[in-house]
C-alpha positions as CSV (number, residue, x, y, z in Angstrom):
1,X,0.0,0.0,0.0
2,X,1.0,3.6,-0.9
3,X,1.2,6.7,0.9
4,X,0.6,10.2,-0.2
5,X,0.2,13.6,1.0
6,X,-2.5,15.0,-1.5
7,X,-4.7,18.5,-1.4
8,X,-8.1,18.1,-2.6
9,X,-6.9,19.6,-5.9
10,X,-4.2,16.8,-6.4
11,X,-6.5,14.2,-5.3
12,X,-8.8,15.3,-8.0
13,X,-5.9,14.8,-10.9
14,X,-4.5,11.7,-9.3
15,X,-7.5,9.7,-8.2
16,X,-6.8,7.0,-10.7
17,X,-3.9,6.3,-9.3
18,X,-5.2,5.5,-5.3
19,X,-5.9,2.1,-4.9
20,X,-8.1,0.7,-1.8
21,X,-5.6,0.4,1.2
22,X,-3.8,3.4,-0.1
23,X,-3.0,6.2,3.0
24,X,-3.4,9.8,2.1
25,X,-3.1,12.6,4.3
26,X,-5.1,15.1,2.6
27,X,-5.0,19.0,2.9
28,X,-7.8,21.5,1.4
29,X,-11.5,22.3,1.7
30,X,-14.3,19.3,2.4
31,X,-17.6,19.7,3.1
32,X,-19.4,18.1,6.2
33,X,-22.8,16.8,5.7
34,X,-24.6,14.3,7.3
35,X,-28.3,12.7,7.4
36,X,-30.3,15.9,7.7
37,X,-28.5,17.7,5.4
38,X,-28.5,15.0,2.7
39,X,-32.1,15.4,2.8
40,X,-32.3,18.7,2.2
41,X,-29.7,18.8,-0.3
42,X,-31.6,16.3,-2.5
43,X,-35.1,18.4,-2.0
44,X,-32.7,21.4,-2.9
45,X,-31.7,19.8,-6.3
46,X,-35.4,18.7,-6.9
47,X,-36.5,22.2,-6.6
48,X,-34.0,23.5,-9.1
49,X,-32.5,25.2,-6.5
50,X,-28.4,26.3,-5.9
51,X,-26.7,23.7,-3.4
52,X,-24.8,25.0,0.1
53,X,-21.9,24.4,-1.9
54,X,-21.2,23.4,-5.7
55,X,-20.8,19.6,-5.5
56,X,-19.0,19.1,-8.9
57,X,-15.2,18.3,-7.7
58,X,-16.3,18.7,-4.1
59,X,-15.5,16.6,-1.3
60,X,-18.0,15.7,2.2
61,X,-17.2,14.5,5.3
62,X,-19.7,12.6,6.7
63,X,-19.3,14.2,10.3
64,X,-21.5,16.2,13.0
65,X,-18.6,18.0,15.1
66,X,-18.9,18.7,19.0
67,X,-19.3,22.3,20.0
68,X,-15.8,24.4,19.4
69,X,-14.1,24.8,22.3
70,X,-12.2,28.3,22.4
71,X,-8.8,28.6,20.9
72,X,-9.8,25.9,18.8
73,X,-10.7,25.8,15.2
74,X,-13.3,23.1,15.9
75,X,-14.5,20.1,18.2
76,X,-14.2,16.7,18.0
77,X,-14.7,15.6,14.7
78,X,-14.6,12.0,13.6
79,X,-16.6,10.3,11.1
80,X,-20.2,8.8,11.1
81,X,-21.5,5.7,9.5
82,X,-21.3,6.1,5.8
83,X,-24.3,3.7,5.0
84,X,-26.6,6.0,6.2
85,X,-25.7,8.3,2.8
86,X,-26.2,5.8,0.7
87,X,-29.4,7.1,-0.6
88,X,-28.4,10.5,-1.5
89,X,-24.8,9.5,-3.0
90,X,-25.4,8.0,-6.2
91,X,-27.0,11.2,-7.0
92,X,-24.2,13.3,-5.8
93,X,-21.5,11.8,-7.5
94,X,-23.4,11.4,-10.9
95,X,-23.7,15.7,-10.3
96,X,-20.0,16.0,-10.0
97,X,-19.1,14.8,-6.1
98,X,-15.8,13.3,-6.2
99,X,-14.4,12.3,-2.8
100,X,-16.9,11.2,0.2
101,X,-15.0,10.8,3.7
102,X,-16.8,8.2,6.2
103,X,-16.4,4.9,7.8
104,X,-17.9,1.8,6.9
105,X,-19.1,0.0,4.4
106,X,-21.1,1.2,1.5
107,X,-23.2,-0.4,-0.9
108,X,-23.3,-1.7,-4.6
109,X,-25.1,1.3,-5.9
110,X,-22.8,3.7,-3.9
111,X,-19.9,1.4,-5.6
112,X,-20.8,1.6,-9.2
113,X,-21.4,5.6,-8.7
114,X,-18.3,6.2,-8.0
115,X,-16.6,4.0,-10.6
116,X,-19.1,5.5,-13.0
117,X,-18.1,9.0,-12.0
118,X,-14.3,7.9,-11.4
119,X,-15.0,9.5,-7.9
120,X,-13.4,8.1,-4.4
121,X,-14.6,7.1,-0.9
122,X,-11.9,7.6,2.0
123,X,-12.4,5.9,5.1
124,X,-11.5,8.1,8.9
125,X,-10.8,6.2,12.0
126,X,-13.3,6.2,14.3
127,X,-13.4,6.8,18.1
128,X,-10.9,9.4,17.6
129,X,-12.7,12.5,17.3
130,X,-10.3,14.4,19.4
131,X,-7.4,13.6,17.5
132,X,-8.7,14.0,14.1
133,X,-9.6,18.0,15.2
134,X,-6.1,18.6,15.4
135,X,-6.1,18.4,11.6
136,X,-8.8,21.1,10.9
137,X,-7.4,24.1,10.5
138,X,-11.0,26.1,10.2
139,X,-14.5,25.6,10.6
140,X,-17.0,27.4,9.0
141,X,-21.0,27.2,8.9
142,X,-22.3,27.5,5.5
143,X,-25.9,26.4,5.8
144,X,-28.7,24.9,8.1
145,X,-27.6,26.7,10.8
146,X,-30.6,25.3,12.4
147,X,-29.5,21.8,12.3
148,X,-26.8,22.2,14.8
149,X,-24.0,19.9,14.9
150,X,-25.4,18.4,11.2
151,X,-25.2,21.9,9.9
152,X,-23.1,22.0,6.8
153,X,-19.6,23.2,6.9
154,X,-16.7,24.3,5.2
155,X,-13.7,22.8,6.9
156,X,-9.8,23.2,5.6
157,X,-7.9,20.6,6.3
158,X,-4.5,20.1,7.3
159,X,-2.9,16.6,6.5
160,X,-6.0,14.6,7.8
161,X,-4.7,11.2,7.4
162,X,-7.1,8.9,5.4
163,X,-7.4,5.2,4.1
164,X,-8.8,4.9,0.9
165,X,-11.6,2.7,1.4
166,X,-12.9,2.1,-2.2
167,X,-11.2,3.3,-5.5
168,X,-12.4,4.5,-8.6
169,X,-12.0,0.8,-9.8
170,X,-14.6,-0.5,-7.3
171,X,-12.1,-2.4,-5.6
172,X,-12.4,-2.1,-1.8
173,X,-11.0,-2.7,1.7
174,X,-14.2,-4.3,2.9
């Protein structure tokens, strides 16, 4: 297995060349979204109407961050169960998404959108929150303010390490 240290931009021009297993400490702007958001998202798109951010070339982090403590650029921050996006990514990727950051499993329709859309699905250790923080350098609300921890953000990250869970091939480390 490889190892790279990617921005979002490079990970866009190289993701042919990550292969399930790969490491990639990546660096850049991603998205969080979550359950709630996904829904609205999807009624967003079905009413014509201008997403929180563009999702052609973006990249969403399936996470609900704690409350920011001060001096901190956000709270804990670690990943939720992918699976529960399932629905809404298919759609996603075939409207340009190209990375989604989770853990877990996804399934065969999830799979063949992103080989369709040569798009990428990164896997984040769980149960450590804390630790993946460290790697966010800022944290900004962007929409749906009034879901709270599942609003959408705009987080930079900083080296955020990563295993790619399933490449553009298919192939993948479940």
């Amino acid at each position: 297995m490889a190892e790279f240290y990617f921005d979002t931009n490079e990970v866009l021009n190289n993701i042919q060349i990550l292969n399930a297993g790969d490491r990639v400490f990546l660096s850049g702007v991603v998205y969080t979204a979550r359950d709630a958001a996904h829904k609205r998202i999807k009624e967003m798109i079905d009413n014509n109407q201008d997403t929180p951010f563009p999702l052609n070339d973006s990249f969403v982090y399936y996470a609900g961050p704690t409350p920011t403590p001060e001096g901190l650029a956000i709270g804990s921050c670690g990943p939720t169960t992918s699976s529960r996006m399932d629905f809404y990514a298919p759609l996603f990727l075939d409207m340009g998404l190209k990375g989604m950051i989770g853990k877990g499993p996804r399934n065969q329709d999830v799979i063949d959108a992103i080989i369709r859309n040569k798009a990428i699905y990164f896997c984040a250790t769980g149960g450590a929150g804390a630790l993946a923080s460290k790697c966010i350098v800022s944290c900004d609300v962007i929409a749906f303010d009034d879901l709270g921890c599942e609003s959408v953000k705009k987080l930079v990250f900083k080296e955020f390490p990563l295993i790619v869970g399933i490449d553009s091939e298919g192939n993948t480390i479940f």
